[in-house]
N, CA, C and O atoms as a Maestro MAE file, in Angstrom:
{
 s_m_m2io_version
 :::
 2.0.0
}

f_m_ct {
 s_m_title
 :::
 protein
 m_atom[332] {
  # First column is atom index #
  i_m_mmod_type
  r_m_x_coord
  r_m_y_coord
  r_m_z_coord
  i_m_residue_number
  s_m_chain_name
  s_m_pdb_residue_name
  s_m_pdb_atom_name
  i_m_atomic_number
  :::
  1 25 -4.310 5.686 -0.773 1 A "UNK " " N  " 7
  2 3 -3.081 4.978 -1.030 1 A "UNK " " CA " 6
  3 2 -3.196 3.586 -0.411 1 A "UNK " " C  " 6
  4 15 -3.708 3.316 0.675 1 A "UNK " " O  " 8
  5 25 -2.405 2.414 -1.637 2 A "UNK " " N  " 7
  6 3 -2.798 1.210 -0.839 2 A "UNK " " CA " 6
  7 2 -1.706 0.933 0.137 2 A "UNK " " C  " 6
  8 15 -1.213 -0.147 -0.190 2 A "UNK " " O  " 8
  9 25 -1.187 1.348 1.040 3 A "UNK " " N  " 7
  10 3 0.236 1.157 2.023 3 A "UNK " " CA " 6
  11 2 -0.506 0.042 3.610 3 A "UNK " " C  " 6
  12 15 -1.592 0.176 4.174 3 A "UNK " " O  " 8
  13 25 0.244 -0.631 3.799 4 A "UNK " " N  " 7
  14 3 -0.793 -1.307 5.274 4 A "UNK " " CA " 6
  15 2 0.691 -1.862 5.932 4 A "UNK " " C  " 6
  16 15 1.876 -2.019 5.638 4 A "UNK " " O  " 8
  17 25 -0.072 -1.999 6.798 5 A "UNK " " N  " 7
  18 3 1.161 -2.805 8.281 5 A "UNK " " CA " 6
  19 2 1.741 -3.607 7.589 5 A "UNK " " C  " 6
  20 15 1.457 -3.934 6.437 5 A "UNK " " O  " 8
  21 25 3.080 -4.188 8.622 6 A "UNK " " N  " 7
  22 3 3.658 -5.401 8.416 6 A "UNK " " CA " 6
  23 2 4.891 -4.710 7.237 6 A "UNK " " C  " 6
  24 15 5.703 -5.402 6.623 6 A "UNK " " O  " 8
  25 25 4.794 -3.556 7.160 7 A "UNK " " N  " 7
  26 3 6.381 -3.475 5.975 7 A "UNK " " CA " 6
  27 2 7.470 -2.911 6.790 7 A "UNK " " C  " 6
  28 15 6.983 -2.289 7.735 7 A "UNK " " O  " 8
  29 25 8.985 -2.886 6.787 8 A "UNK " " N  " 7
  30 3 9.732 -2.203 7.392 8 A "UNK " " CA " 6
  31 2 9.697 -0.595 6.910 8 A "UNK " " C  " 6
  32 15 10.294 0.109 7.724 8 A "UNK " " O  " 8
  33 25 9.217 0.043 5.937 9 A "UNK " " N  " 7
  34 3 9.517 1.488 5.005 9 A "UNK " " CA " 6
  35 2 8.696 2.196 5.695 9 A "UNK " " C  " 6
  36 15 7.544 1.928 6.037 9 A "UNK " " O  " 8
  37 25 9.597 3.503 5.974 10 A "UNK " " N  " 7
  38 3 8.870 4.743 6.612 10 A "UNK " " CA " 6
  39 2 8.174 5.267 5.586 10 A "UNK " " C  " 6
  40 15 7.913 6.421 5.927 10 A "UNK " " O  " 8
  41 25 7.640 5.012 4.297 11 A "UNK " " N  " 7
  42 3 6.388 5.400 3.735 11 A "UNK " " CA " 6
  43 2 4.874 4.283 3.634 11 A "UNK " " C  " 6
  44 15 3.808 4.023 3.076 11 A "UNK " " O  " 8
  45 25 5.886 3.945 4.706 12 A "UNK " " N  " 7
  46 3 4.127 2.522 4.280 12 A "UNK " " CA " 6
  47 2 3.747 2.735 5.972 12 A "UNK " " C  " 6
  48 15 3.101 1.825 6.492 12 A "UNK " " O  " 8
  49 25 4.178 4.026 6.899 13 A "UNK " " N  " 7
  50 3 4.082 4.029 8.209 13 A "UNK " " CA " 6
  51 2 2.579 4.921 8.436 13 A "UNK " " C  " 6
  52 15 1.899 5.073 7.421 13 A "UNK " " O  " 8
  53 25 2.194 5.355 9.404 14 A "UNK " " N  " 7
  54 3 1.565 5.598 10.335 14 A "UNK " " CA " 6
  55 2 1.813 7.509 10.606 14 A "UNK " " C  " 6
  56 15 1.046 8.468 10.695 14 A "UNK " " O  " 8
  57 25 2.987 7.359 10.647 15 A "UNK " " N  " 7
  58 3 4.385 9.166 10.320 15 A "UNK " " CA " 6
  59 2 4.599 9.348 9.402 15 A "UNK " " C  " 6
  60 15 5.207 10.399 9.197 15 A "UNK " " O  " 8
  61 25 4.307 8.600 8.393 16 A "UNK " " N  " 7
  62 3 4.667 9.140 6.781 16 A "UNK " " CA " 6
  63 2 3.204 9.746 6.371 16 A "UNK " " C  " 6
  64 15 3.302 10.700 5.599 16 A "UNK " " O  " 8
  65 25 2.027 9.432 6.686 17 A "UNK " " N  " 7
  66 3 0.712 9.429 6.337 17 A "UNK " " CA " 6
  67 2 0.424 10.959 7.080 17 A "UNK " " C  " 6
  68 15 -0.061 11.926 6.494 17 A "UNK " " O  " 8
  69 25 0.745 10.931 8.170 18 A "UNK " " N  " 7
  70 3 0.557 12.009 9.118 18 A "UNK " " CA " 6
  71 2 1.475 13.231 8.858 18 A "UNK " " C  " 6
  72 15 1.001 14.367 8.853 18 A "UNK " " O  " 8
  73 25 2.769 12.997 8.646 19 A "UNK " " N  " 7
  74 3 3.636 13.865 7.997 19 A "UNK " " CA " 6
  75 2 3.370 14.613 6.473 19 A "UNK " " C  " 6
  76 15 3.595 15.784 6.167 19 A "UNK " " O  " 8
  77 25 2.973 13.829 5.878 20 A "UNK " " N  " 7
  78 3 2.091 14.357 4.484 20 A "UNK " " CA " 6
  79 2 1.198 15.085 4.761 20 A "UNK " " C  " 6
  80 15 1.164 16.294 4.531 20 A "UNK " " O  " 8
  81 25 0.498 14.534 5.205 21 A "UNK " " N  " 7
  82 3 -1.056 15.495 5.760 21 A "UNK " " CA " 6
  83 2 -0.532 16.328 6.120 21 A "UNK " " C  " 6
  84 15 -0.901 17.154 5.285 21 A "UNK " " O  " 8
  85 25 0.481 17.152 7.140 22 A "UNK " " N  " 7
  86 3 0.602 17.821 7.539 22 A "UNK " " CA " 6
  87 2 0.896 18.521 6.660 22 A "UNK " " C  " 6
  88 15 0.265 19.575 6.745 22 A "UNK " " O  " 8
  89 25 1.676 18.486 5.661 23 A "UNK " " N  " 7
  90 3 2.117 19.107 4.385 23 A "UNK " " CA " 6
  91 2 0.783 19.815 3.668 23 A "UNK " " C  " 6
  92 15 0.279 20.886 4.005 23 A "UNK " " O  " 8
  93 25 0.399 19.042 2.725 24 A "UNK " " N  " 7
  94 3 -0.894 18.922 2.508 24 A "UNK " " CA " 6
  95 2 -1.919 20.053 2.916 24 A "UNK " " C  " 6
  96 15 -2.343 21.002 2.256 24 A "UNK " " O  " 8
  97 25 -2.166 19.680 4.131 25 A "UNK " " N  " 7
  98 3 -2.977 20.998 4.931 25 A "UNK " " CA " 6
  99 2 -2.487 22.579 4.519 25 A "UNK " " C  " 6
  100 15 -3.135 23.590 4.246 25 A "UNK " " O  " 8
  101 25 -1.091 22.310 4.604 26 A "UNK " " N  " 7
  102 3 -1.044 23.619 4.538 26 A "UNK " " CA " 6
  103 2 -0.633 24.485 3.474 26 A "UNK " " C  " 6
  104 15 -0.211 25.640 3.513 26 A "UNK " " O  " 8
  105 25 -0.869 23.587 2.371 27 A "UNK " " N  " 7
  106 3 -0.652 23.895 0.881 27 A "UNK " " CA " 6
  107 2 -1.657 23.919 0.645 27 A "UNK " " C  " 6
  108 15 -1.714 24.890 -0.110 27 A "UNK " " O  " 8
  109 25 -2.991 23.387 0.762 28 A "UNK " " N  " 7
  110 3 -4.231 22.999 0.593 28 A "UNK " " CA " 6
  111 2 -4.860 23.331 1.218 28 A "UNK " " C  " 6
  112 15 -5.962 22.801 1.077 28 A "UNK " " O  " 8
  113 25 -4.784 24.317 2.284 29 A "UNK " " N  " 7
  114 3 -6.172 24.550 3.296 29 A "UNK " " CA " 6
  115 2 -6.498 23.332 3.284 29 A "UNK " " C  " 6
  116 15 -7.169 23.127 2.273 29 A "UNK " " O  " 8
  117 25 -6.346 22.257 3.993 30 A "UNK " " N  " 7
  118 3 -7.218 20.684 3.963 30 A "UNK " " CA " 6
  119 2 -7.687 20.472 3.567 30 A "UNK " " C  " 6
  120 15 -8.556 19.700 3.971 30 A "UNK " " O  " 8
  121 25 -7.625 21.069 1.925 31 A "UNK " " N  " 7
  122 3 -8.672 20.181 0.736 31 A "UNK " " CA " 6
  123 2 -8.216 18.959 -0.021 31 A "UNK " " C  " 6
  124 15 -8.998 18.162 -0.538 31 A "UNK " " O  " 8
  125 25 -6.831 18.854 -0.056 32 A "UNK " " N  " 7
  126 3 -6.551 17.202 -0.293 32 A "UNK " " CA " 6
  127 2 -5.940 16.655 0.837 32 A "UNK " " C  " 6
  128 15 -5.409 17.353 1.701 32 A "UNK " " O  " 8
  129 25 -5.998 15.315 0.872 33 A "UNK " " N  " 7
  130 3 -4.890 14.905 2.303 33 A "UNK " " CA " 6
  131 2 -5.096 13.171 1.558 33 A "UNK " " C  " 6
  132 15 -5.894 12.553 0.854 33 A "UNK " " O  " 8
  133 25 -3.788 12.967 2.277 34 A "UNK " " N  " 7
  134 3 -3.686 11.523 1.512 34 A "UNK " " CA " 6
  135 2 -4.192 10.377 2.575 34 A "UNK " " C  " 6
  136 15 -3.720 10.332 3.711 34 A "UNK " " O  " 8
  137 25 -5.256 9.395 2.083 35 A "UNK " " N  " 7
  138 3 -6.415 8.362 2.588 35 A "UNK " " CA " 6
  139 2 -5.281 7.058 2.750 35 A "UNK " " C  " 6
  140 15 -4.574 6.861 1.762 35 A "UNK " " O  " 8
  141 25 -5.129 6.382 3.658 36 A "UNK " " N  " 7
  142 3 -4.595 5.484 3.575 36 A "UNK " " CA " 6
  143 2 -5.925 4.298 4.711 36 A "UNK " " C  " 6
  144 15 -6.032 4.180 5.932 36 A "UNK " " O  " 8
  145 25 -6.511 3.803 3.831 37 A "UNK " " N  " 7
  146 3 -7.478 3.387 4.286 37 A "UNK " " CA " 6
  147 2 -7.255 1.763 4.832 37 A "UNK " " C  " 6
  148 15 -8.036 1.102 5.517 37 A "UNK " " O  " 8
  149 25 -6.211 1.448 4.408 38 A "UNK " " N  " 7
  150 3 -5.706 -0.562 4.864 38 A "UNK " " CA " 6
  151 2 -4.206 0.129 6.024 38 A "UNK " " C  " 6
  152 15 -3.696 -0.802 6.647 38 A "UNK " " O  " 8
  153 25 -3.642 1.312 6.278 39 A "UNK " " N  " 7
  154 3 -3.066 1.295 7.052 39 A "UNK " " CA " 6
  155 2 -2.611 0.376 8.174 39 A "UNK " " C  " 6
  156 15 -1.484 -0.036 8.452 39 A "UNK " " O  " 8
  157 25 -3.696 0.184 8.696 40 A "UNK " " N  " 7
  158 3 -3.788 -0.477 10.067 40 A "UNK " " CA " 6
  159 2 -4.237 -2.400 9.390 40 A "UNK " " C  " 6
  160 15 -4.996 -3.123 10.035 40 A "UNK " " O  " 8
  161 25 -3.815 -2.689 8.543 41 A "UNK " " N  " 7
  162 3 -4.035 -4.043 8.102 41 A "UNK " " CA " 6
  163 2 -3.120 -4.770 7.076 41 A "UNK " " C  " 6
  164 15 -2.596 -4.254 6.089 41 A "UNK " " O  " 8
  165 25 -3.011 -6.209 7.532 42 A "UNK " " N  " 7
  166 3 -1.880 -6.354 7.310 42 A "UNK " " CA " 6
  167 2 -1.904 -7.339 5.475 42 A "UNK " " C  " 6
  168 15 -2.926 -7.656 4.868 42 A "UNK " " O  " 8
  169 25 -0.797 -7.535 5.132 43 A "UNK " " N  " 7
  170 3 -1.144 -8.527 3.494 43 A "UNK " " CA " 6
  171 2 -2.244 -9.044 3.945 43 A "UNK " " C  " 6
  172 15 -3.196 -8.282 4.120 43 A "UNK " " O  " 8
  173 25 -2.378 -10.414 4.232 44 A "UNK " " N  " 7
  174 3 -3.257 -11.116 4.277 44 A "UNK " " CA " 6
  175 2 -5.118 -10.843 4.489 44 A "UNK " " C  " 6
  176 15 -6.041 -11.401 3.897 44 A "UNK " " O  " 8
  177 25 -5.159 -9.687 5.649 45 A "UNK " " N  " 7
  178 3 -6.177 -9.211 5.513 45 A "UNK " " CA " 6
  179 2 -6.650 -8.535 4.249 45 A "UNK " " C  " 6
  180 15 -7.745 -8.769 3.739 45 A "UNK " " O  " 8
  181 25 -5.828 -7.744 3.808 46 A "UNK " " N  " 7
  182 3 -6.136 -7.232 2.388 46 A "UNK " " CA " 6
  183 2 -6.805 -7.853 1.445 46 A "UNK " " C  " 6
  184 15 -7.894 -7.559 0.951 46 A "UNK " " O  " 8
  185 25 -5.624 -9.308 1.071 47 A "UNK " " N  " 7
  186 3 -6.101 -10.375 -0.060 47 A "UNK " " CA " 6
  187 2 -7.653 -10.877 0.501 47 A "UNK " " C  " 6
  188 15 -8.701 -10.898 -0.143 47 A "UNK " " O  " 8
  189 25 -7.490 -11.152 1.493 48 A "UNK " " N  " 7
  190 3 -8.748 -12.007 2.162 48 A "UNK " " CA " 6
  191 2 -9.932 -10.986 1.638 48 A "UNK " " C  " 6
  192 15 -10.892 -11.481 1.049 48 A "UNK " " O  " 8
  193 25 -9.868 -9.571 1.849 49 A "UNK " " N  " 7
  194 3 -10.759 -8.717 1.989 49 A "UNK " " CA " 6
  195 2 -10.798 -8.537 0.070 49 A "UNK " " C  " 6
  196 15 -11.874 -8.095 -0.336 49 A "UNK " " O  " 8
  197 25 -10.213 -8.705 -0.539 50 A "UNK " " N  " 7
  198 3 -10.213 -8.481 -2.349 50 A "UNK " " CA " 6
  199 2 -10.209 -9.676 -2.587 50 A "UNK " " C  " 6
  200 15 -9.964 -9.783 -3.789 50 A "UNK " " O  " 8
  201 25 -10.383 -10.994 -1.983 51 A "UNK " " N  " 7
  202 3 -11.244 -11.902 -2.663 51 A "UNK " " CA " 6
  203 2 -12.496 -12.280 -2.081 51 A "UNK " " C  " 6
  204 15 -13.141 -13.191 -2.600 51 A "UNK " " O  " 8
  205 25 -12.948 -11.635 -0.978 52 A "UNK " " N  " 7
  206 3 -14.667 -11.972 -0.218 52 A "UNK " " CA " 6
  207 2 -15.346 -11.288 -1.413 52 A "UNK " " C  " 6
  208 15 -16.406 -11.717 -1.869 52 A "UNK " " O  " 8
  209 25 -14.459 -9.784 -2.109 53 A "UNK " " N  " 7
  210 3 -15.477 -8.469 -2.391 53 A "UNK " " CA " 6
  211 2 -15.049 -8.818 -4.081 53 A "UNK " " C  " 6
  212 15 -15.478 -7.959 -4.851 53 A "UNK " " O  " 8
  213 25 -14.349 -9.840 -4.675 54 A "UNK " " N  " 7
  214 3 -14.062 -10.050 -6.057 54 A "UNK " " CA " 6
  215 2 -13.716 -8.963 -7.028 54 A "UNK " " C  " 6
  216 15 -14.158 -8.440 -8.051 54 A "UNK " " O  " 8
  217 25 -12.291 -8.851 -5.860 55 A "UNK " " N  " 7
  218 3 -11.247 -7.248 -6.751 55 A "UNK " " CA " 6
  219 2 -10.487 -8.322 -7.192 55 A "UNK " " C  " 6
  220 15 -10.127 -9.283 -6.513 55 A "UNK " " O  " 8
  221 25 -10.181 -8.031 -8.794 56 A "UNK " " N  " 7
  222 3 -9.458 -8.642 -9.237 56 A "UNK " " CA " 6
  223 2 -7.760 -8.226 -9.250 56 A "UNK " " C  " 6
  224 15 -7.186 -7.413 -9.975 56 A "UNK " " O  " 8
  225 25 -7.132 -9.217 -8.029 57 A "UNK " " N  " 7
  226 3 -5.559 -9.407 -7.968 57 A "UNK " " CA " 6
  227 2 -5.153 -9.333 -9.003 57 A "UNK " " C  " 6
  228 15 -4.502 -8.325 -9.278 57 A "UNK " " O  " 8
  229 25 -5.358 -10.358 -10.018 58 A "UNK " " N  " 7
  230 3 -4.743 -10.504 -10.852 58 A "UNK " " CA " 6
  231 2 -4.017 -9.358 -12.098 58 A "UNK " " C  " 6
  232 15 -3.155 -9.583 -12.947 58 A "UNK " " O  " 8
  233 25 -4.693 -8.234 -11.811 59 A "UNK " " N  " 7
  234 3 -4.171 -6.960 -12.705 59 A "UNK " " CA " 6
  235 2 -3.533 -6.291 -11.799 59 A "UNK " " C  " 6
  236 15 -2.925 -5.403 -12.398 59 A "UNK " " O  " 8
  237 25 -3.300 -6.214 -10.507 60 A "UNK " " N  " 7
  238 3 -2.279 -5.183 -9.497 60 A "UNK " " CA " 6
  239 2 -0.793 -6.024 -9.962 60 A "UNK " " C  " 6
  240 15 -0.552 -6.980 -10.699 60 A "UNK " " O  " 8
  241 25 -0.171 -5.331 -9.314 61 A "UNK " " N  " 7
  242 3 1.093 -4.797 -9.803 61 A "UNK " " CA " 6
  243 2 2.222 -4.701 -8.239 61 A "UNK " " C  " 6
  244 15 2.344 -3.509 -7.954 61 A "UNK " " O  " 8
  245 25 2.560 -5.086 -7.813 62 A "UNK " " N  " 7
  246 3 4.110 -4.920 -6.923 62 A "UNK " " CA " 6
  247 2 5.275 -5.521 -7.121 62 A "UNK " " C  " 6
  248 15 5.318 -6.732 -6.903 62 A "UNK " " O  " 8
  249 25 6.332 -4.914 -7.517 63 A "UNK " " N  " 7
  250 3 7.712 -4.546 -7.266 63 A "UNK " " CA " 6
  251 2 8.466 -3.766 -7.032 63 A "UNK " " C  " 6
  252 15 8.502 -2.844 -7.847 63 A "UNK " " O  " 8
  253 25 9.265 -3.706 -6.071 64 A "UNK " " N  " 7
  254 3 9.625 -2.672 -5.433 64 A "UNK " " CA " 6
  255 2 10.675 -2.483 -6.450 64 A "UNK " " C  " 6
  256 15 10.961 -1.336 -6.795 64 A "UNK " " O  " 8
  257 25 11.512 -3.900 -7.162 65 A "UNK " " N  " 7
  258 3 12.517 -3.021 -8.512 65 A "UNK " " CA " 6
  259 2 12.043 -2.388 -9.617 65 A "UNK " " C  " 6
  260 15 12.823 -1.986 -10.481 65 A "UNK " " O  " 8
  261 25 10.676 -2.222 -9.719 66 A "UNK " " N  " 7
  262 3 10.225 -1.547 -11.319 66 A "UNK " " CA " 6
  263 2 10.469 -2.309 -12.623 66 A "UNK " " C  " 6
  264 15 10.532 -1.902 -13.783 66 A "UNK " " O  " 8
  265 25 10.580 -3.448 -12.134 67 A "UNK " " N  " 7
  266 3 10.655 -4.638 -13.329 67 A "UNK " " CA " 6
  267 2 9.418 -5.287 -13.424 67 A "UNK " " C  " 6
  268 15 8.675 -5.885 -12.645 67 A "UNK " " O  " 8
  269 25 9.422 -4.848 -15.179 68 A "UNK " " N  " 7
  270 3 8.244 -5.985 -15.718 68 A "UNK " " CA " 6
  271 2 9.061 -6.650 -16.580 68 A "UNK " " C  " 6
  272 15 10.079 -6.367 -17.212 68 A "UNK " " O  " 8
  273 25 8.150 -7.894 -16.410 69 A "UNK " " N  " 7
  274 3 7.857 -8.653 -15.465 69 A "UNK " " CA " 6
  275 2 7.619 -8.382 -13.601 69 A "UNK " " C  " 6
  276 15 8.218 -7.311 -13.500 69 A "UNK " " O  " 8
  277 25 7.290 -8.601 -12.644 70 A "UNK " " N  " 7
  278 3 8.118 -8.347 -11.815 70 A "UNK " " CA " 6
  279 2 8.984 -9.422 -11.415 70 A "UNK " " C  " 6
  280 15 8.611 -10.592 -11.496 70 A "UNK " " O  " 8
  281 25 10.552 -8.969 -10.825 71 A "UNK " " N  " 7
  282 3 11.203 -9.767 -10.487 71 A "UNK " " CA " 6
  283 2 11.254 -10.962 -9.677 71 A "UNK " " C  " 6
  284 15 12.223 -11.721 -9.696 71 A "UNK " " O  " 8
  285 25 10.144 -11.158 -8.910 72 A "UNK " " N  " 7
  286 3 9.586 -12.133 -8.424 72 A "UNK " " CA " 6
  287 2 10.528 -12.741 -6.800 72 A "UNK " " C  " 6
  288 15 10.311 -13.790 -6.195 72 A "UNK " " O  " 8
  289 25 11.525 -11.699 -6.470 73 A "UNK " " N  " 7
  290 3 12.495 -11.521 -5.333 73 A "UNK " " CA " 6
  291 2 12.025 -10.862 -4.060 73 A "UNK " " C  " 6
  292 15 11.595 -11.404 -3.041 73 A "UNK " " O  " 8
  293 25 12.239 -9.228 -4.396 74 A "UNK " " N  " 7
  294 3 12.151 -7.995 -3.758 74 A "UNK " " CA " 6
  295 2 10.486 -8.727 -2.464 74 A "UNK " " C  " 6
  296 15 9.629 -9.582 -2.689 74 A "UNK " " O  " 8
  297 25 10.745 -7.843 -1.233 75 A "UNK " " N  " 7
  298 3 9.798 -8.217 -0.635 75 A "UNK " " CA " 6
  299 2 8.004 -8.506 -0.673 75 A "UNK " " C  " 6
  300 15 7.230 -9.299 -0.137 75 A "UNK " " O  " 8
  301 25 7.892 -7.217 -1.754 76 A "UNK " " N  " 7
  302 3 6.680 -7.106 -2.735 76 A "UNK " " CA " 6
  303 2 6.193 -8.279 -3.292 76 A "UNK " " C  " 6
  304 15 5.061 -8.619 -2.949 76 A "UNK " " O  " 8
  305 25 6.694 -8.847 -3.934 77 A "UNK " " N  " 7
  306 3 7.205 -9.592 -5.155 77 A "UNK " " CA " 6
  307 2 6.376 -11.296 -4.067 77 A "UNK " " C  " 6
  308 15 5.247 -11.786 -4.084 77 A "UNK " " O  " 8
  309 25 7.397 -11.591 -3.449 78 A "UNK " " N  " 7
  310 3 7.075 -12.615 -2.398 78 A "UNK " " CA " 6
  311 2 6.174 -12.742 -1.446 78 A "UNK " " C  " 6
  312 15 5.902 -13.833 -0.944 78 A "UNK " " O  " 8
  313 25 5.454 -11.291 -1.001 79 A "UNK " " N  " 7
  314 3 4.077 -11.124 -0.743 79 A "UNK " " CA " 6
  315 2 2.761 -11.633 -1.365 79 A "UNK " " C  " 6
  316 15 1.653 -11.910 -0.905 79 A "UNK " " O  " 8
  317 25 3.390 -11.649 -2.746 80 A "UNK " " N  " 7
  318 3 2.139 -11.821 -3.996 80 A "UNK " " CA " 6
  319 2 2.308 -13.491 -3.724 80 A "UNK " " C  " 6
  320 15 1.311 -14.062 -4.165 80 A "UNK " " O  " 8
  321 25 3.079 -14.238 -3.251 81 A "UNK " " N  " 7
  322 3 2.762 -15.624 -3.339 81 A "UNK " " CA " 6
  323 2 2.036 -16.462 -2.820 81 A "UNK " " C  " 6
  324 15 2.229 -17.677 -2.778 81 A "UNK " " O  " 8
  325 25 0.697 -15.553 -2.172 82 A "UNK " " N  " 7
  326 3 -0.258 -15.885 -1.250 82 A "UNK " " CA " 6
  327 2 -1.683 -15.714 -2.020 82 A "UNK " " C  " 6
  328 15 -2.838 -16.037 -1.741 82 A "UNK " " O  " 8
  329 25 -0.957 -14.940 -3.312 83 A "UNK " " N  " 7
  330 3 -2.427 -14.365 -4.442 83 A "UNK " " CA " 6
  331 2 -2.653 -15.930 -4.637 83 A "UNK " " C  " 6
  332 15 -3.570 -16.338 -5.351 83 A "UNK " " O  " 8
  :::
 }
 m_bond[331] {
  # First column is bond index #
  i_m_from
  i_m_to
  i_m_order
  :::
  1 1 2 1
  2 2 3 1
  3 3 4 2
  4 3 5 1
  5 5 6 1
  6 6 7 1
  7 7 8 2
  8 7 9 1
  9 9 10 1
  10 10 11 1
  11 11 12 2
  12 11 13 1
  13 13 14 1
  14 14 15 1
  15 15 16 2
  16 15 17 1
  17 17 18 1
  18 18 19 1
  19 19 20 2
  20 19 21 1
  21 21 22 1
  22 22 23 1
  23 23 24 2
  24 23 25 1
  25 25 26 1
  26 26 27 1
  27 27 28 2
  28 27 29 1
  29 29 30 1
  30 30 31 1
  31 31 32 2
  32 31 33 1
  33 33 34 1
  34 34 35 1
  35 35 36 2
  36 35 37 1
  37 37 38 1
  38 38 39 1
  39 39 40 2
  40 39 41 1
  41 41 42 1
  42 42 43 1
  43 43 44 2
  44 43 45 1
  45 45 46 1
  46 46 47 1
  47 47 48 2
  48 47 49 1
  49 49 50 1
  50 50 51 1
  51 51 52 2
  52 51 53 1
  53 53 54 1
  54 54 55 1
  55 55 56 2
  56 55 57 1
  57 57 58 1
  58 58 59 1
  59 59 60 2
  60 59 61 1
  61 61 62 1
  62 62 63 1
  63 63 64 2
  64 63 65 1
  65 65 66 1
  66 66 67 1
  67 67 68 2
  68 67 69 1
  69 69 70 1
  70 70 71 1
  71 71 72 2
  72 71 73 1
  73 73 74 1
  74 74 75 1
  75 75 76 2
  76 75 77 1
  77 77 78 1
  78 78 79 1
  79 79 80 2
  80 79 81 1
  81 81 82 1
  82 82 83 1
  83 83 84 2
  84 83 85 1
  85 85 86 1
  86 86 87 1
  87 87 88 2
  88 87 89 1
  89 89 90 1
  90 90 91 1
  91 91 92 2
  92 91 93 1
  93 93 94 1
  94 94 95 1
  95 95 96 2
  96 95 97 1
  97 97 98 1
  98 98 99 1
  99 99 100 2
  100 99 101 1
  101 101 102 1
  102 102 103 1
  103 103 104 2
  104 103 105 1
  105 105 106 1
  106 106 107 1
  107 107 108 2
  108 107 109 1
  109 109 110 1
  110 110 111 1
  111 111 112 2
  112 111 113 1
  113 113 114 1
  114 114 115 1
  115 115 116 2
  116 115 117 1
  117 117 118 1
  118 118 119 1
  119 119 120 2
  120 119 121 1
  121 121 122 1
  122 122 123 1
  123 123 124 2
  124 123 125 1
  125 125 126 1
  126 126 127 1
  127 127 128 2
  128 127 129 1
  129 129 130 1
  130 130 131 1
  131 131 132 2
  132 131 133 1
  133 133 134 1
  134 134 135 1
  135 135 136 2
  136 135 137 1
  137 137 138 1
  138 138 139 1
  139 139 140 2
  140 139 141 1
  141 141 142 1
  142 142 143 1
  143 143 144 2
  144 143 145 1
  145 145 146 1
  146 146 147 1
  147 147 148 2
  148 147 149 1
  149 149 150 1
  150 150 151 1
  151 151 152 2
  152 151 153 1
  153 153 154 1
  154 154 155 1
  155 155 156 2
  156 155 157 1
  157 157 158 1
  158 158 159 1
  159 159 160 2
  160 159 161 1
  161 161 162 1
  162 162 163 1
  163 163 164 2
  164 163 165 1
  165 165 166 1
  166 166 167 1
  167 167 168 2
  168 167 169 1
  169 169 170 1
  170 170 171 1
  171 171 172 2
  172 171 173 1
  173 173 174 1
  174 174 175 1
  175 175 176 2
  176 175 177 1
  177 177 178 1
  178 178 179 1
  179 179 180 2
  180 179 181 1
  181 181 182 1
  182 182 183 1
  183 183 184 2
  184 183 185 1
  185 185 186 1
  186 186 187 1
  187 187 188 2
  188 187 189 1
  189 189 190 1
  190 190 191 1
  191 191 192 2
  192 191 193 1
  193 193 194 1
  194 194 195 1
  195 195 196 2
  196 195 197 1
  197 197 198 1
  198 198 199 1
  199 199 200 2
  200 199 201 1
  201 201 202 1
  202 202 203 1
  203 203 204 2
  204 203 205 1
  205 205 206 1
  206 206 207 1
  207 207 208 2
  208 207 209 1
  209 209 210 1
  210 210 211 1
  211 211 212 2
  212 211 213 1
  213 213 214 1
  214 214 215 1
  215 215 216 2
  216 215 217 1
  217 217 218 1
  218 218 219 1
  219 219 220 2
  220 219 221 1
  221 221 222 1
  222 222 223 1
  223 223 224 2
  224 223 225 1
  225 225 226 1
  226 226 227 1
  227 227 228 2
  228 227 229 1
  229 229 230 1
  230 230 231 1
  231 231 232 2
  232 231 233 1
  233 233 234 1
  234 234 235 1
  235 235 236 2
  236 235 237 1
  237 237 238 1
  238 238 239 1
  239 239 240 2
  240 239 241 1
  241 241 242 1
  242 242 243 1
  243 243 244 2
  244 243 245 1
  245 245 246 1
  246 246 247 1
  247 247 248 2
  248 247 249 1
  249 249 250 1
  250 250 251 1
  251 251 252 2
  252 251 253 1
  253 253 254 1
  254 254 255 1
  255 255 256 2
  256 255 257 1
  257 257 258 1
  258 258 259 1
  259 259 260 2
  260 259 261 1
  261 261 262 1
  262 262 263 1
  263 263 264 2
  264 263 265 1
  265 265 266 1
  266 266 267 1
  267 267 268 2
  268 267 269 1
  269 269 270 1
  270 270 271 1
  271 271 272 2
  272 271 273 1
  273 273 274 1
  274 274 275 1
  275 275 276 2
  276 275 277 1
  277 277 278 1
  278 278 279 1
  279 279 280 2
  280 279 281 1
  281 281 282 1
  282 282 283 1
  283 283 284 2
  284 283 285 1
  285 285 286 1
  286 286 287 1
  287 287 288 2
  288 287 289 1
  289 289 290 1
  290 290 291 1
  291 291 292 2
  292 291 293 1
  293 293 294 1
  294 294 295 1
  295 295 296 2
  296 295 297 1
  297 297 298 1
  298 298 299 1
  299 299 300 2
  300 299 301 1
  301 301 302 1
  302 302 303 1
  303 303 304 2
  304 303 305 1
  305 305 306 1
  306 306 307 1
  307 307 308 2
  308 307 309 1
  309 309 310 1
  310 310 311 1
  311 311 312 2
  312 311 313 1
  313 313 314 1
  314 314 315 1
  315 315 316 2
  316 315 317 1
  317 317 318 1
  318 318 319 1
  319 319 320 2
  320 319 321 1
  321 321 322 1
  322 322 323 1
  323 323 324 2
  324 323 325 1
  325 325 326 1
  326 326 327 1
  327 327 328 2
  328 327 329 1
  329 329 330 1
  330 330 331 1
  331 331 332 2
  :::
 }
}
């Protein structure tokens, strides 16, 4: 999951990741558990890190209203103005 620091939402946390897993485990004998691998990193590192490695931004997708377009407001939205 792409979730990383720097958001206020208890699903982009640290306890939401760990709380799942915990779930997870025990529905799953620990054969799935959810990867949150940019956790600990914040926007900027991300972008920095998907344009050294030439992931193309330009096809991802954030809005937190579910508008396409996106609405170009919502905190998501104003993050992307660093793409």
């Amino acid at each position: 999951m792409g979730i990383h620091s720097g958001t206020p939402y208890y699903d982009c946390s640290k306890e939401f990741v760990s709380s799942v897993n915990s779930i997870l485990k025990g529905y799953t004998s620990g054969e799935i558990l959810l990867d949150a691998p940019f956790i600990d990193w914040n926007k900027e590192m991300i972008i920095q890190y998907c344009k050294d490695n030439d992931v193309p931004l330009d096809i991802t997708y954030s809005c937190e209203n579910g508008q396409e377009p996106p609405c170009g407001k919502c905190l998501s939205c104003l993050d992307r103005r660093f793409l």
